[in-house]
C-alpha positions, 0 to 999 in steps of 0.5 A: 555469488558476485553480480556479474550481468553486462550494461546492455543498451536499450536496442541489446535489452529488446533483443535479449527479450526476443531471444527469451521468445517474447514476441515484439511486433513494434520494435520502435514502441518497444524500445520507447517504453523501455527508454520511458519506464526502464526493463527493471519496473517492466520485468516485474510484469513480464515475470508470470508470462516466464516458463517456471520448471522444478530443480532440484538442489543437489546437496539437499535434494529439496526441488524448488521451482525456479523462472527460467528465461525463456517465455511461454508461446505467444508471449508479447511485450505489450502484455507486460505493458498493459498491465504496467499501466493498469497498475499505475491507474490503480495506483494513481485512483487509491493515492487519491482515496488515501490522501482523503482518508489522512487528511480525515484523520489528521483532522479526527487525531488534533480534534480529539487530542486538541480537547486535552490540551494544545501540545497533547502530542507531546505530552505522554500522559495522554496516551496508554501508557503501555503502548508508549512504553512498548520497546520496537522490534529491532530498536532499545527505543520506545514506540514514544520515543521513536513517535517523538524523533520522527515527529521532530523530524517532519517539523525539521524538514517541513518547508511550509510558511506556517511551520517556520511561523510557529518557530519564529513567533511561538518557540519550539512548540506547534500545537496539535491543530497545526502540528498535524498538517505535517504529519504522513501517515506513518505518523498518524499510525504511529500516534493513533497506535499509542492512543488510549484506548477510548481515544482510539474507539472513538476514532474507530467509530467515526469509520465504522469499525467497533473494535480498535484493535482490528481499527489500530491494524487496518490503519497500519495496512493503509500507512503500508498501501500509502508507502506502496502507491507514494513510491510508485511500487507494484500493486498487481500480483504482489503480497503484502507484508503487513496483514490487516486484522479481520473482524471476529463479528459479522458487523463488517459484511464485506470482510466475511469474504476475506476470513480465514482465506489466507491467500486474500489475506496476503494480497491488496484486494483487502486493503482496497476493500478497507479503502473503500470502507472507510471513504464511505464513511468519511463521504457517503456519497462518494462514488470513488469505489464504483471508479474503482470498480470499472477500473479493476473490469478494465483489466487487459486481456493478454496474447500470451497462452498463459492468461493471468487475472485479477486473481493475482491482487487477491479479488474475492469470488463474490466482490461484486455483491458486496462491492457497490453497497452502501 
């Protein structure tokens, strides 16, 4: 079906939202913030406070239950807003916990890789050689050559003074103490993944995770997370593509909560509940998870008759149990 909505000016866009019945008790904030943050990233927070109805599809008969644009009674833009914001606070605290647990792991990757050699990174003989070897969904590439591309082009865009040192003075080649300062943390995932397996247990252990494979996953979640927050995307009320593993074992508490409920599963709770593991382990003292907390009790209360939750990021029943522990 061809797209064929009109431009509407930032004055047309409030009206239109008040002829859906969203209630605006101050016209000029309102359009304030749809000039500032736009009325595409605020519909995603406008979206829950729409009536939903059953259709049902003529030629099939199959009824789906559809928004509709109308919203409920008593609906007001501020409720959209405050949420926004909270969501941005959640985004801007869990961007400062992950930019320590990369940095953690960069230092963790070139110390144990560094012991094998300055250029191991490179090298395929240190890691696994089935996991280097595994072709990628969607690619005749392997993971080790896909891992090498992207490599190369982290060093090939990198504007820092001591990458164009390295080039200049020591040829192509940056060894893994340095190479790993320009790695993200989709790199890191990638490079970790491919590790041999006592590399990986030995990584896994630092941050108090016995079992690599359940490590390997949660590593991956939080490259999704990094991507998610670094390109300031919804947490609130979103399902995340990319499922961490649970631990078979009770070693991991906290994860008890999460097993076998797949709606958790599916949601960011879980992997802020990975964040805060693995920030303890890294910094024992950290109070970054009790920040967190008080963040997440600050969720607005809303005007509309609808009344929505932390339940819409995954929050388990008995979080605060478990949650302020060390």
């Amino acid at each position: 079906m061809a797209y064929n909505r009109p431009w509407l000016s930032f004055q047309q866009q409030l009206e239109q939202l008040k002829q859906r019945g969203m209630v605006v008790t101050d016209d000029a904030a309102a359009l304030d913030y749809l000039q500032r943050i736009g009325y595409y990233r605020l519909s995603a927070y406008w979206y829950p406070f729409r009536h939903f109805r059953p259709e049902v599809n003529q030629e099939t008969g199959v009824v789906k239950v559809k928004a509709q644009n109308d919203f409920i009674d008593n609906t007001r833009f501020i409720d959209a807003v405050n949420i926004y914001l909270f969501d941005k606070q959640l985004r801007l605290l869990l961007i400062d916990a992950l930019e320590r647990i990369e940095v953690s792991l960069r230092v963790d990757i070139a110390y144990l890789l560094g012991k094998q050699g300055a250029f191991a990174h490179t090298d395929i003989k240190q890691f696994h050689p089935s996991f280097v070897g595994k072709p990628m969904h969607g690619s005749s590439k392997t993971a080790w050559e896909i891992w090498l591309e992207k490599y190369q082009g982290l060093v090939n865009r990198s504007k820092e003074d001591f990458v164009r040192h390295y080039l200049a003075n020591h040829g192509p080649d940056i060894p893994i103490w340095v190479a790993v300062e320009v790695f993200d943390f989709g790199a890191i995932s990638q490079l970790i993944s491919m590790m041999k397996i006592k590399d990986q247990q030995t990584i896994a252990e630092k941050y108090c995770v016995s079992d690599w494979q359940v490590f390997k996953s949660w590593i991956f979640a939080l490259s999704y997370l990094r991507n998610l927050v670094a390109h300031h995307s919804r947490l609130w009320n979103r399902n995340i593509t990319t499922k961490p593993s649970i631990p078979r074992s009770n070693e991991i508490p906290w994860c008890a909560s999460f097993r076998g409920n797949e709606n958790l599963l599916s949601k960011p709770f879980l992997l802020m509940a990975i964040t805060r593991q693995f920030m303890l382990c890294i910094c024992p003292n950290t109070n970054w998870h009790i920040r967190l907390q008080q963040h997440l009790m600050t969720f607005p209360q809303q005007y509309s008759d609808k009344k929505l939750s932390l339940n819409s990021v995954g929050i388990s029943a008995n979080w605060l149990e478990w949650w302020q522990s060390k």
